[in-house]
Biopython code that builds the backbone (N, CA, C, O; Angstrom):
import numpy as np
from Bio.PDB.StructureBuilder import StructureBuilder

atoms = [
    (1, "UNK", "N", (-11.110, 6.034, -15.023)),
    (1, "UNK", "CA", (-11.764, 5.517, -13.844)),
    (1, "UNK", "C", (-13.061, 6.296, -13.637)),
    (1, "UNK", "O", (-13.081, 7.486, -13.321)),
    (2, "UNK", "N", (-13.916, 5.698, -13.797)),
    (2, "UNK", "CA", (-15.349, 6.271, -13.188)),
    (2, "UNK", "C", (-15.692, 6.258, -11.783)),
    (2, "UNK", "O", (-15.186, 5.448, -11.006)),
    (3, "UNK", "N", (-16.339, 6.928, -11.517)),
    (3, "UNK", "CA", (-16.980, 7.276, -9.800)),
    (3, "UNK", "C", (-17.292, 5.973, -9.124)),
    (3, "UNK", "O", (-17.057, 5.834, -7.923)),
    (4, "UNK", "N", (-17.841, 4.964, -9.888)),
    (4, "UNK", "CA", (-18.052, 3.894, -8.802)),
    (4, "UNK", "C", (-16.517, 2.945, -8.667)),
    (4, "UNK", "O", (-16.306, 2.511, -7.535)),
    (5, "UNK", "N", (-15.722, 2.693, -9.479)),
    (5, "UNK", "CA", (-14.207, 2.489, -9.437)),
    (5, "UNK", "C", (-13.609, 3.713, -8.182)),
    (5, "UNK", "O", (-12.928, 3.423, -7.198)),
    (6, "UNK", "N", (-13.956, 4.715, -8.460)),
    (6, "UNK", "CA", (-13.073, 5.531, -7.732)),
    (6, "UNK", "C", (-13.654, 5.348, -6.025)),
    (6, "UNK", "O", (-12.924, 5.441, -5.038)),
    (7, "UNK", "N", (-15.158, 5.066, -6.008)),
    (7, "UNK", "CA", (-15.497, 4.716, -4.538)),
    (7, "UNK", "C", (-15.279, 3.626, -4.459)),
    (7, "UNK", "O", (-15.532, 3.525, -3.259)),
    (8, "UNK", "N", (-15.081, 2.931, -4.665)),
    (8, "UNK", "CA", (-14.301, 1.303, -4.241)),
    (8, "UNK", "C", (-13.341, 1.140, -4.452)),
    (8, "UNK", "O", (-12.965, 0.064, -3.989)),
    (9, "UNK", "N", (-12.484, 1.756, -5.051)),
    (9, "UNK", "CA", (-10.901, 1.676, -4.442)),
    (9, "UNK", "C", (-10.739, 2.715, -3.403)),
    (9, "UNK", "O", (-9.964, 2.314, -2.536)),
    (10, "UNK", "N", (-11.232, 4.018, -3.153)),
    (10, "UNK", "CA", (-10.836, 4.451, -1.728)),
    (10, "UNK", "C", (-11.013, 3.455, -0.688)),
    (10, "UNK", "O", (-10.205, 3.334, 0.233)),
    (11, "UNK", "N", (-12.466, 2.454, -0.865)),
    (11, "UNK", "CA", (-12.617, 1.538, 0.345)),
    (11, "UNK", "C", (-11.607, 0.419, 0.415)),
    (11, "UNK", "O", (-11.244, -0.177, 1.428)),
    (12, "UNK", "N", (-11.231, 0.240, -0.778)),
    (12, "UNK", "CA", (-9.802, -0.940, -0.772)),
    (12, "UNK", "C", (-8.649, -0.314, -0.320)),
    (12, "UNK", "O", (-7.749, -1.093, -0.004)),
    (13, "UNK", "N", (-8.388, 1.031, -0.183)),
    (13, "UNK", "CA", (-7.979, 1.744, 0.205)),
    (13, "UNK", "C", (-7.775, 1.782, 1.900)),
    (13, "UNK", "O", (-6.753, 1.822, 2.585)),
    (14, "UNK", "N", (-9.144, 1.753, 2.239)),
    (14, "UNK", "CA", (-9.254, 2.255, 3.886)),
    (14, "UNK", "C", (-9.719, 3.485, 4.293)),
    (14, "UNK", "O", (-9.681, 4.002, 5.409)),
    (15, "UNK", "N", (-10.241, 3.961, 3.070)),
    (15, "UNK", "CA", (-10.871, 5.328, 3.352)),
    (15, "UNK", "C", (-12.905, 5.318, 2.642)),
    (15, "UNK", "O", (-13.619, 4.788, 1.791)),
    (16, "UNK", "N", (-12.933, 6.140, 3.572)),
    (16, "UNK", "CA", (-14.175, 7.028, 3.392)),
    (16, "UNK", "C", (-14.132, 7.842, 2.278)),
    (16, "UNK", "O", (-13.080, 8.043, 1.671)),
    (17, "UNK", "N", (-15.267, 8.363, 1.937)),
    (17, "UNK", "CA", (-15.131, 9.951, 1.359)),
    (17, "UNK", "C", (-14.766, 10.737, 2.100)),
    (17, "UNK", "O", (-14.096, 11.619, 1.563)),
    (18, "UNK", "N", (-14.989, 10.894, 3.804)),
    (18, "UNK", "CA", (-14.968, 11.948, 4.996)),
    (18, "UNK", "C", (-13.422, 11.802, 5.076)),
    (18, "UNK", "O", (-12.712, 12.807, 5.089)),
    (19, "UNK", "N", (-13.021, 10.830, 5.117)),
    (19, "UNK", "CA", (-11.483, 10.507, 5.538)),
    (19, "UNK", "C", (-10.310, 10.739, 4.702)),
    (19, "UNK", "O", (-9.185, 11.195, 4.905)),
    (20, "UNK", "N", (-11.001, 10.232, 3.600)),
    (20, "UNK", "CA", (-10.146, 10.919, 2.102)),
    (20, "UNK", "C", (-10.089, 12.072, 2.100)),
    (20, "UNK", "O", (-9.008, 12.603, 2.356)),
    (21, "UNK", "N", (-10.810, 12.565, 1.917)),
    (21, "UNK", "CA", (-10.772, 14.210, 2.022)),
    (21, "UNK", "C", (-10.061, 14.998, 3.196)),
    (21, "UNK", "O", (-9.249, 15.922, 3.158)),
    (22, "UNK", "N", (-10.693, 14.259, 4.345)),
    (22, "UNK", "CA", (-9.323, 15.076, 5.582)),
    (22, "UNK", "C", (-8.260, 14.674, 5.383)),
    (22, "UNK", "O", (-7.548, 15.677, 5.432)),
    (23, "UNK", "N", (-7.348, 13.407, 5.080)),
    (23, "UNK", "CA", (-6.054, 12.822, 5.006)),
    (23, "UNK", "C", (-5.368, 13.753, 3.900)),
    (23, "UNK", "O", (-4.179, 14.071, 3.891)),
    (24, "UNK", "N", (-6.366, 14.137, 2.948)),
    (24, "UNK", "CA", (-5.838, 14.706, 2.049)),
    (24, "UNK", "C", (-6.064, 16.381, 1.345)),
    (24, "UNK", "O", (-5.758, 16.901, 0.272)),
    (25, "UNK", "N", (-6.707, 16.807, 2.499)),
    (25, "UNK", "CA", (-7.119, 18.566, 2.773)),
    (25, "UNK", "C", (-7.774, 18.719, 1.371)),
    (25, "UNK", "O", (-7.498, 19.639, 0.601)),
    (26, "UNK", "N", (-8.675, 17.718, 1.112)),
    (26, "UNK", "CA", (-9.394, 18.206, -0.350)),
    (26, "UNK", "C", (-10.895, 18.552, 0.102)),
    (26, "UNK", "O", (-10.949, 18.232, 1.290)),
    (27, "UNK", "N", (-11.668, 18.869, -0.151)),
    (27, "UNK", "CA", (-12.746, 19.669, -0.222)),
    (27, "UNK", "C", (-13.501, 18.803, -0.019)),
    (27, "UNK", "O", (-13.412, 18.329, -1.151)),
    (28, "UNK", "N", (-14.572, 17.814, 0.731)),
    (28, "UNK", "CA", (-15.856, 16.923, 0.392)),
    (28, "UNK", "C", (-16.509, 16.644, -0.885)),
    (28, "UNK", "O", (-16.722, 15.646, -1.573)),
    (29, "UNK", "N", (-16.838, 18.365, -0.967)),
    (29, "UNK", "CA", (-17.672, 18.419, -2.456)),
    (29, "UNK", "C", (-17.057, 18.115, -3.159)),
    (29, "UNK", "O", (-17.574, 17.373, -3.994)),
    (30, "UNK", "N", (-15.500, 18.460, -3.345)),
    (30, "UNK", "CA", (-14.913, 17.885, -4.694)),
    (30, "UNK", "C", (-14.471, 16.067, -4.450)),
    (30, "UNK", "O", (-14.054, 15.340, -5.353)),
    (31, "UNK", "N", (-14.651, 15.738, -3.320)),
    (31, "UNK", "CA", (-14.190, 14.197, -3.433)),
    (31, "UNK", "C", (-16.036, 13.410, -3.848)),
    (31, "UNK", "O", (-16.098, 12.411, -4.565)),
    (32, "UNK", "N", (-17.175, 13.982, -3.337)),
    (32, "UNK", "CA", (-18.303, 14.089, -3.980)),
    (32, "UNK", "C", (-18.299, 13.776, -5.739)),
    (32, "UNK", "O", (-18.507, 12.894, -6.571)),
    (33, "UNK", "N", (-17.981, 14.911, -5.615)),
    (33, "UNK", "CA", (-18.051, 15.290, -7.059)),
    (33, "UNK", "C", (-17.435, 14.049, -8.091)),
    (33, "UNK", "O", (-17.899, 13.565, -9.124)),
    (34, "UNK", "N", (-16.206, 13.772, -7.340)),
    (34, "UNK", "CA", (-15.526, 12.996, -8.302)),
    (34, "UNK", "C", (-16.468, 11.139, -7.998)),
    (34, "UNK", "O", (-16.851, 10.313, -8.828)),
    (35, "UNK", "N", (-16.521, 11.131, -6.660)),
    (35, "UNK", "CA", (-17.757, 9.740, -6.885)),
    (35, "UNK", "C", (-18.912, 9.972, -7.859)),
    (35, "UNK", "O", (-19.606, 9.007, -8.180)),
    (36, "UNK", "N", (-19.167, 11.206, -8.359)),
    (36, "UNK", "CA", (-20.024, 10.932, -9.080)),
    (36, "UNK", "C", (-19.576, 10.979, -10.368)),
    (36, "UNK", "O", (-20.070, 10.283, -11.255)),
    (37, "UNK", "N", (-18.687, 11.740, -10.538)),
    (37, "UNK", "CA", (-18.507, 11.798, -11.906)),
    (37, "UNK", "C", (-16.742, 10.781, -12.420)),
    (37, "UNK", "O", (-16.279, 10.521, -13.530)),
    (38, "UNK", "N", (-16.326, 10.534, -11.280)),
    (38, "UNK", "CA", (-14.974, 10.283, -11.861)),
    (38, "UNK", "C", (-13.938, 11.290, -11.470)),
    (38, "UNK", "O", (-14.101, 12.497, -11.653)),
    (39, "UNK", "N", (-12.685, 10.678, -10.836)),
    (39, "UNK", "CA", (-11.795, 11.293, -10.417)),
    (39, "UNK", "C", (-10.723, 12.031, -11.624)),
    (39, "UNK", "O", (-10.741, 11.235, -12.563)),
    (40, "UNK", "N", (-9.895, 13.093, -11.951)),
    (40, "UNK", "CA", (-8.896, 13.286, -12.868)),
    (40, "UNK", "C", (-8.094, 12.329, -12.916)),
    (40, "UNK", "O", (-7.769, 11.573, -12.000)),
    (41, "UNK", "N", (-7.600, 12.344, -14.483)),
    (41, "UNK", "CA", (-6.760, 11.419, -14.535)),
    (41, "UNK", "C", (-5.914, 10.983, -13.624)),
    (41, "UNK", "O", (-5.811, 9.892, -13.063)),
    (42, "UNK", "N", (-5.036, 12.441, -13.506)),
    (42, "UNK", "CA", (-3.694, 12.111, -12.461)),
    (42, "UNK", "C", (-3.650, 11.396, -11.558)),
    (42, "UNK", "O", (-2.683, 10.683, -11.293)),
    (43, "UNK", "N", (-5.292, 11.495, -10.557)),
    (43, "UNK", "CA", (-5.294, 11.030, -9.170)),
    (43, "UNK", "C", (-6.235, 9.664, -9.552)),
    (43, "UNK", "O", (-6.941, 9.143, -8.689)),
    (44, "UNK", "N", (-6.175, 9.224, -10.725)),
    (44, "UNK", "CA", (-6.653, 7.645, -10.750)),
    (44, "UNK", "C", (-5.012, 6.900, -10.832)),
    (44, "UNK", "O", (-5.019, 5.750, -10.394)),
    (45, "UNK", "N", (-3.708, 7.371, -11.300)),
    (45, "UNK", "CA", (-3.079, 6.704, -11.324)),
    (45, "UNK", "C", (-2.589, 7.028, -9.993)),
    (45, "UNK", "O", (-2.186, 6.030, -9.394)),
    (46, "UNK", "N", (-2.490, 8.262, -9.266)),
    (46, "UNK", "CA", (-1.681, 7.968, -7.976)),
    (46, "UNK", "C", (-2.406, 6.692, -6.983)),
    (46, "UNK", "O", (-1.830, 5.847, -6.297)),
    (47, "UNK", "N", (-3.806, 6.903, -7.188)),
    (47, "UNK", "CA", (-4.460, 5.905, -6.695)),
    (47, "UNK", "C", (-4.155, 4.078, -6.788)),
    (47, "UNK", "O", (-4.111, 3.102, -6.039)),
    (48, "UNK", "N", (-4.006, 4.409, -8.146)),
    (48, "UNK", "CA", (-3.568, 2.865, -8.735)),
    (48, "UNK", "C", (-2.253, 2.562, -7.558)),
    (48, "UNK", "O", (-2.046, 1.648, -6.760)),
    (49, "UNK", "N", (-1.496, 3.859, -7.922)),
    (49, "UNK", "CA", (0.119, 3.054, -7.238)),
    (49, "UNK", "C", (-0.277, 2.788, -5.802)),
    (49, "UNK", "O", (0.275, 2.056, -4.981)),
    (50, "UNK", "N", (-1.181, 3.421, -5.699)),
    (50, "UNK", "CA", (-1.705, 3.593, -3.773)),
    (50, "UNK", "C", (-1.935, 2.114, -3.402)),
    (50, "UNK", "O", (-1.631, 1.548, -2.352)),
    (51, "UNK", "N", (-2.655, 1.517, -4.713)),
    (51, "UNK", "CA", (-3.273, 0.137, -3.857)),
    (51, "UNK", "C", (-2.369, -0.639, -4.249)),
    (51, "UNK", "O", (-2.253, -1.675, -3.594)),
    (52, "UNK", "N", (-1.273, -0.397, -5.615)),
    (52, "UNK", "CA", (-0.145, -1.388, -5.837)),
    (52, "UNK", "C", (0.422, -1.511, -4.692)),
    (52, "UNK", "O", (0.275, -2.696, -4.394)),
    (53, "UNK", "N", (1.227, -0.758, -3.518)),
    (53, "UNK", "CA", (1.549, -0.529, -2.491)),
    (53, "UNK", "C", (1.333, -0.933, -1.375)),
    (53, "UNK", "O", (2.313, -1.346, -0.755)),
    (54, "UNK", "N", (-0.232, -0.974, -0.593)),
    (54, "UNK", "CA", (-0.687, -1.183, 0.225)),
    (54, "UNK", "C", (-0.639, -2.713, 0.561)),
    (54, "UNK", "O", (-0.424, -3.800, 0.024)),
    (55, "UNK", "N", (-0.904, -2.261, 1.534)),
    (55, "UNK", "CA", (-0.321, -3.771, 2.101)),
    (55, "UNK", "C", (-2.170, -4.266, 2.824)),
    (55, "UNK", "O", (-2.805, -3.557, 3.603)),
    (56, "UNK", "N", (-2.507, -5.243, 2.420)),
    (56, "UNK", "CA", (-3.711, -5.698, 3.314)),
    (56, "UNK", "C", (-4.033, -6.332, 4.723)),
    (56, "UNK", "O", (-3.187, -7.142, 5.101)),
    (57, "UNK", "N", (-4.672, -6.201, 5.232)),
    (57, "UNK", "CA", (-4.794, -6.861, 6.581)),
    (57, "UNK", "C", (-5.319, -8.187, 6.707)),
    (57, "UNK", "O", (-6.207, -8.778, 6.094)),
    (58, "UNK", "N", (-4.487, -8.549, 7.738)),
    (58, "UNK", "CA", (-4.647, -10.151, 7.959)),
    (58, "UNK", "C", (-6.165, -10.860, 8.518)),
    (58, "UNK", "O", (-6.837, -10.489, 9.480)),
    (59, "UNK", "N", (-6.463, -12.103, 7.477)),
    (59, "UNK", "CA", (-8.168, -12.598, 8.122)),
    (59, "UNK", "C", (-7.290, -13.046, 9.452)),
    (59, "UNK", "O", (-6.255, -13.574, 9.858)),
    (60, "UNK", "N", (-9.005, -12.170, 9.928)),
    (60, "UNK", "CA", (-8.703, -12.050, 11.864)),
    (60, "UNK", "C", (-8.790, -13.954, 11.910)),
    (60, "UNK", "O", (-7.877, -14.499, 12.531)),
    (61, "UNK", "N", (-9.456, -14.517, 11.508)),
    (61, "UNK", "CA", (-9.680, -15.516, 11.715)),
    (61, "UNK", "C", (-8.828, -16.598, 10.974)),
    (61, "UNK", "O", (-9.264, -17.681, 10.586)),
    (62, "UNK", "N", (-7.513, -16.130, 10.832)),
    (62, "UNK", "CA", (-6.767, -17.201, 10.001)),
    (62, "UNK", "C", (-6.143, -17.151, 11.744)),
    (62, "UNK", "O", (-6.360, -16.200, 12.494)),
    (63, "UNK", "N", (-5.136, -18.731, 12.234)),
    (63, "UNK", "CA", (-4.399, -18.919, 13.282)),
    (63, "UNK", "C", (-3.143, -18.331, 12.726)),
    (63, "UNK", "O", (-2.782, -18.324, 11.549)),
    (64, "UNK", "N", (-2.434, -17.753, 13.965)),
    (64, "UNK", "CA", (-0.673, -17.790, 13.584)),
    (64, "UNK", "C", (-0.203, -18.809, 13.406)),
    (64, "UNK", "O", (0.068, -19.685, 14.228)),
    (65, "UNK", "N", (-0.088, -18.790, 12.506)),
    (65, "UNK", "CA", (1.035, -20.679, 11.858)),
    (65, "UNK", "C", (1.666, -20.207, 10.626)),
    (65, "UNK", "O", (1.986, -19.024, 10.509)),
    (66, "UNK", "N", (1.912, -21.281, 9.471)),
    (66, "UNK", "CA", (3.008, -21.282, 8.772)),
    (66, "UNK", "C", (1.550, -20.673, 7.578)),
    (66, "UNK", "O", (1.587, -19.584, 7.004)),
    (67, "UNK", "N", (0.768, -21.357, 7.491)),
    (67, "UNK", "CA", (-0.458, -20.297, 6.908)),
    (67, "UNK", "C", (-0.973, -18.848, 7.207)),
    (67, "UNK", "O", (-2.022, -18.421, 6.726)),
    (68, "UNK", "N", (-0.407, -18.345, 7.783)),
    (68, "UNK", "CA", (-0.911, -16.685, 7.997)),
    (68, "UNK", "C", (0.557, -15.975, 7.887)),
    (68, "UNK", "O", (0.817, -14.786, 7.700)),
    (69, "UNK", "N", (1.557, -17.251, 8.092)),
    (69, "UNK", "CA", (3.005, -16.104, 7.853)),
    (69, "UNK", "C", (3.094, -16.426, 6.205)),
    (69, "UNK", "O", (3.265, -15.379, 5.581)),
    (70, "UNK", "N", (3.037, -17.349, 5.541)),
    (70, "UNK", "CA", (2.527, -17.142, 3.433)),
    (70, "UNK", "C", (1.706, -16.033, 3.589)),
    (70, "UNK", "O", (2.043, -15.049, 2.930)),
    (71, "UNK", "N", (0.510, -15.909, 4.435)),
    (71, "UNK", "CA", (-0.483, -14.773, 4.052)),
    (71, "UNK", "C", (0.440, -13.129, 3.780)),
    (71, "UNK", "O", (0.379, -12.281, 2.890)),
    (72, "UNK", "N", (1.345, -13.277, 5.187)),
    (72, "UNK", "CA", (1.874, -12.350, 4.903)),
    (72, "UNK", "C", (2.981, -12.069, 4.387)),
    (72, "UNK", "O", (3.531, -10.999, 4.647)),
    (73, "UNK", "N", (3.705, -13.288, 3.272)),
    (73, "UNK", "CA", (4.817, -13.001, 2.669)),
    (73, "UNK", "C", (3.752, -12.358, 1.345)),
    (73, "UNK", "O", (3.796, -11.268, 0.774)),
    (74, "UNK", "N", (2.942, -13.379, 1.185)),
    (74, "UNK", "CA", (2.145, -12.469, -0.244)),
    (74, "UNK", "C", (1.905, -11.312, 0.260)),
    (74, "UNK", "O", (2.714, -10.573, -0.302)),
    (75, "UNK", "N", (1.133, -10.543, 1.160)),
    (75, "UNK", "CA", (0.671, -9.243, 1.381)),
    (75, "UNK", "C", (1.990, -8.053, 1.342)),
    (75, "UNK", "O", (1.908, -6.854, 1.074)),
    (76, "UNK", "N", (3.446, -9.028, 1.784)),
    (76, "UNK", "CA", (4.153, -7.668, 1.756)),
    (76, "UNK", "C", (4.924, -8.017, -0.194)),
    (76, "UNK", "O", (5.461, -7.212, -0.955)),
    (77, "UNK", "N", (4.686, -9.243, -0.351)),
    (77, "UNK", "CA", (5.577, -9.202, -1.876)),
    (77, "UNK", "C", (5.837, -7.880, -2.823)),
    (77, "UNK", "O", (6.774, -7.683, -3.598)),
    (78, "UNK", "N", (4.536, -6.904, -2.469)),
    (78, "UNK", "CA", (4.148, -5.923, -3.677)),
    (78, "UNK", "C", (5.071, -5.081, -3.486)),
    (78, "UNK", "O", (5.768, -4.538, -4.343)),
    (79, "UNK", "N", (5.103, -4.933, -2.202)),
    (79, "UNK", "CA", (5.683, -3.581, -1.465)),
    (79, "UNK", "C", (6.552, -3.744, -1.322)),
    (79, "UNK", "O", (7.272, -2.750, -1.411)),
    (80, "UNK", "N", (7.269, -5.143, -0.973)),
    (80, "UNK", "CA", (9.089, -4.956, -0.982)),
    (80, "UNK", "C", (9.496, -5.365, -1.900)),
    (80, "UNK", "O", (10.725, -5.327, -1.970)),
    (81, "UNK", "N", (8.815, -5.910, -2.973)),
    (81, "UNK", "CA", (9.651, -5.909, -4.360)),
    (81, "UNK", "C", (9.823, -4.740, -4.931)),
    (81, "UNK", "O", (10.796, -4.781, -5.684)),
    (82, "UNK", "N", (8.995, -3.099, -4.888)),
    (82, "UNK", "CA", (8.978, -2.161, -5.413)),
    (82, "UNK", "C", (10.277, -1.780, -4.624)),
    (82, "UNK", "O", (11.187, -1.326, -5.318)),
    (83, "UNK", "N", (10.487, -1.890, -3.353)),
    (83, "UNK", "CA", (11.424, -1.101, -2.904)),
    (83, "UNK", "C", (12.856, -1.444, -3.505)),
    (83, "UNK", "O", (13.735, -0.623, -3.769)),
    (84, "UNK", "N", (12.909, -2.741, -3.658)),
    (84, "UNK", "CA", (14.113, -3.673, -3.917)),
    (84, "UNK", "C", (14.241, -3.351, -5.543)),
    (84, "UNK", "O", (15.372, -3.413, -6.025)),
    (85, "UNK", "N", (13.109, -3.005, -6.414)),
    (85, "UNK", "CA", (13.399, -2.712, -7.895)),
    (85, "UNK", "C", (13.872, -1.543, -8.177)),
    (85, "UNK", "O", (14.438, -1.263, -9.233)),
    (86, "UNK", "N", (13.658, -0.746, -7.201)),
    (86, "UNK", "CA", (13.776, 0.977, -7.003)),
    (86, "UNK", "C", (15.464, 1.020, -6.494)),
    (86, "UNK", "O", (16.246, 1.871, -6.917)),
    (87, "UNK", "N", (15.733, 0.256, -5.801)),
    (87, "UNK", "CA", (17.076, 0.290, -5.252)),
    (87, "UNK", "C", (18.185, -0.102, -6.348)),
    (87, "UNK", "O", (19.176, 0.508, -6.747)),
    (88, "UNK", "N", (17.595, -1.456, -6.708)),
    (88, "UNK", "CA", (18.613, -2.108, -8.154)),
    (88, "UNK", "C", (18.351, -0.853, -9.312)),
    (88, "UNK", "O", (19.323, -0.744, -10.060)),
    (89, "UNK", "N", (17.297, 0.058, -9.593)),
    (89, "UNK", "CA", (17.544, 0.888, -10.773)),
    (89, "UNK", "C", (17.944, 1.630, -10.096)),
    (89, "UNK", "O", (17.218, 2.530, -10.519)),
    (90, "UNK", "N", (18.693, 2.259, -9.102)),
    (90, "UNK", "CA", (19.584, 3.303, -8.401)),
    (90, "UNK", "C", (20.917, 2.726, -8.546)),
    (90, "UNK", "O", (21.887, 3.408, -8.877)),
    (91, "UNK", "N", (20.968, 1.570, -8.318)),
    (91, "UNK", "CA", (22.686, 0.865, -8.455)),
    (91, "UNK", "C", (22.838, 0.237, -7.726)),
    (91, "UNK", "O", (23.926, -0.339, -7.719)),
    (92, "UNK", "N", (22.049, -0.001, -6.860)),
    (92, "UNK", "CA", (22.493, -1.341, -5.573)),
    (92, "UNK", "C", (22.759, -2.684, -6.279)),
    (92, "UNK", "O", (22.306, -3.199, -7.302)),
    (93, "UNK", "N", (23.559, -3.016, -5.459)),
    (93, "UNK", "CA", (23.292, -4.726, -5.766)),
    (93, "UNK", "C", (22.291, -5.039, -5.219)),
    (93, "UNK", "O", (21.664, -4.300, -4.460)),
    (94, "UNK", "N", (21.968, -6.251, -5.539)),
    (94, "UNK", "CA", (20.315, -7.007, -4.908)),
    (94, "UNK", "C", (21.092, -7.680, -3.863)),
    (94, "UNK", "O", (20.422, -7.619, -2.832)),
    (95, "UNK", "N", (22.265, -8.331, -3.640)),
    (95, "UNK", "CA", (23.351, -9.025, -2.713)),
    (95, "UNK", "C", (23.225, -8.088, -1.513)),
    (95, "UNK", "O", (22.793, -8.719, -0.549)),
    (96, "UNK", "N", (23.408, -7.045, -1.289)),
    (96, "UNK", "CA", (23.946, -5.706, -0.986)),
    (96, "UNK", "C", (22.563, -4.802, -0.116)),
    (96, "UNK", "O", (22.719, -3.944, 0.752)),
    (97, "UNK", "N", (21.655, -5.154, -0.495)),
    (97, "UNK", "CA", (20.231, -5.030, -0.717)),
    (97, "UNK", "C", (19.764, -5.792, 0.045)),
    (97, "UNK", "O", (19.210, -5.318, 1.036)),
    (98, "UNK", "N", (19.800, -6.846, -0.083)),
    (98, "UNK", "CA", (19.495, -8.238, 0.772)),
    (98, "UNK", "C", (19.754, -8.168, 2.040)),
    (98, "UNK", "O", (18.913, -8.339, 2.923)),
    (99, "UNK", "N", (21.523, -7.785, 2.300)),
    (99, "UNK", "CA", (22.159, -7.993, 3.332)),
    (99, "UNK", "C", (21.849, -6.793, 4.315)),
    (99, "UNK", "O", (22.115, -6.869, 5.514)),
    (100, "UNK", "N", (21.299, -5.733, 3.759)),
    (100, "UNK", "CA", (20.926, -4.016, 4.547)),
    (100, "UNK", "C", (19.591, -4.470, 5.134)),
    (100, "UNK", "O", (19.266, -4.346, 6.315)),
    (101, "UNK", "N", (18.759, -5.089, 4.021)),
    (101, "UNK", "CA", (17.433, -5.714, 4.375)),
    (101, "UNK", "C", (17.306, -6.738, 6.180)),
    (101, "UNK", "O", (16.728, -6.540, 7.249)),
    (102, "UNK", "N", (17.946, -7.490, 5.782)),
    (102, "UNK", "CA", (18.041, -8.540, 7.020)),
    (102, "UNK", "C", (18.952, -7.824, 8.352)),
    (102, "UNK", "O", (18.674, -8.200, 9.490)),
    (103, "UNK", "N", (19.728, -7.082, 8.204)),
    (103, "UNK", "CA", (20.073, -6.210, 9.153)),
    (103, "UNK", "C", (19.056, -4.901, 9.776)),
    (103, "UNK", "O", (19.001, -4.390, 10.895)),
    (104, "UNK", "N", (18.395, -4.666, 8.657)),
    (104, "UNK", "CA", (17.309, -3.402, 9.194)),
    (104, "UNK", "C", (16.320, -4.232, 10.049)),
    (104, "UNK", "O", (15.969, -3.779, 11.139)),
    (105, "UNK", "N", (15.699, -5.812, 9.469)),
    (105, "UNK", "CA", (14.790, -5.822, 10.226)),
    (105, "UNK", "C", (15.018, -6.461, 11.829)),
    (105, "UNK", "O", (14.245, -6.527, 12.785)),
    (106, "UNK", "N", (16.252, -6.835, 11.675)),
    (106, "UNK", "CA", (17.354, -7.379, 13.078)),
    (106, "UNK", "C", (16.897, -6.340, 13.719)),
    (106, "UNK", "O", (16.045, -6.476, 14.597)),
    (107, "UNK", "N", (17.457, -5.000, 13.331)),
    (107, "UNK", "CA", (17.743, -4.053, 14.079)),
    (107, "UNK", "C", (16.584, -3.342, 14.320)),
    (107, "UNK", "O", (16.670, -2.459, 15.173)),
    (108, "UNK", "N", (15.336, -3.544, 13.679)),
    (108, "UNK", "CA", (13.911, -3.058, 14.152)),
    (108, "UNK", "C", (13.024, -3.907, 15.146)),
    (108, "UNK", "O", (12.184, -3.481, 15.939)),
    (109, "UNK", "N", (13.459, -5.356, 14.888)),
    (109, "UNK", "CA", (12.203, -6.069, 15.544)),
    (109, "UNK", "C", (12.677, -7.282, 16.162)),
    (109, "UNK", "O", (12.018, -8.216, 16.617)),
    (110, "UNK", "N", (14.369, -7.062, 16.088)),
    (110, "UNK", "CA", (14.947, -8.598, 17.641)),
    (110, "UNK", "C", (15.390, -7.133, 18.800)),
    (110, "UNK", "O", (15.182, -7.126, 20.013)),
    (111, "UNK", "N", (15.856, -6.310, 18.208)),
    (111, "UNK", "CA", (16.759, -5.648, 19.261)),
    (111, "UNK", "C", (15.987, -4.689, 20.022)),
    (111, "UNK", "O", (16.356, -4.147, 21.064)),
    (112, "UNK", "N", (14.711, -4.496, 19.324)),
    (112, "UNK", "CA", (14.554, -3.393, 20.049)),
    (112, "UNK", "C", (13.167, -3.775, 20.665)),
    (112, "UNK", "O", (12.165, -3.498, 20.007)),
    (113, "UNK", "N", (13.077, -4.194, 21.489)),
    (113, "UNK", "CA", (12.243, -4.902, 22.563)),
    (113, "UNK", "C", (11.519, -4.040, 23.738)),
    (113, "UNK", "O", (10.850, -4.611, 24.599)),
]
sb = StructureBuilder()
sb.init_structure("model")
sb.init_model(0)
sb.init_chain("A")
sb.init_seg("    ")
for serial, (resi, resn, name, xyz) in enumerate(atoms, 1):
    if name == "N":
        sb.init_residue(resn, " ", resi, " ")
    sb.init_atom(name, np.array(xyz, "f"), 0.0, 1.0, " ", f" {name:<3s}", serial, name[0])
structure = sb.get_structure()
């Protein structure tokens, strides 16, 4: 990853150089440094998984309807399929998985009002 990759995925990201660096107690000059020259390996792939992960924000200008709730089954697909692949290579069932799933979000966002 070169420096201009590495400054445009912090912004796909949600970060600054100023912000990157405080979120992550690294030095300016060295988050500098690496826009210009390219970040280390290591932290181009943590990066990668960063944006595999992330979840994007909704166009302000889409309406709530059955089109902005697709928007956001794609936006979370990335992120809860990792969790759900991570669980089945631990030993869960996906059945099992499913059923913890639809109970967690019961229990986060009908009940607790």
């Amino acid at each position: 990853m070169d420096g201009a990759a590495f400054k445009a995925m912090l912004g796909e990201l949600g970060y600054t150089q100023a912000s990157f660096s405080r979120a992550y107690r690294i030095h300016i000059r060295t988050v500098e440094n690496w826009v210009r020259i390219g970040p280390p390996d290591f932290l181009a792939h943590i990066l990668t998984d960063m944006q595999r992960v992330s979840v994007p924000s909704p166009d302000p200008e889409t309406p709530l309807d059955y089109a902005s709730k697709q928007g956001a089954k794609r936006a979370l697909n990335p992120s809860l399929r990792s969790v759900v692949d991570r669980a089945v290579r631990a030993g869960w069932s996906r059945e099992l998985i499913a059923s913890a799933a639809i109970e967690w979000f019961s229990d986060e966002f009908l009940t607790k009002r």
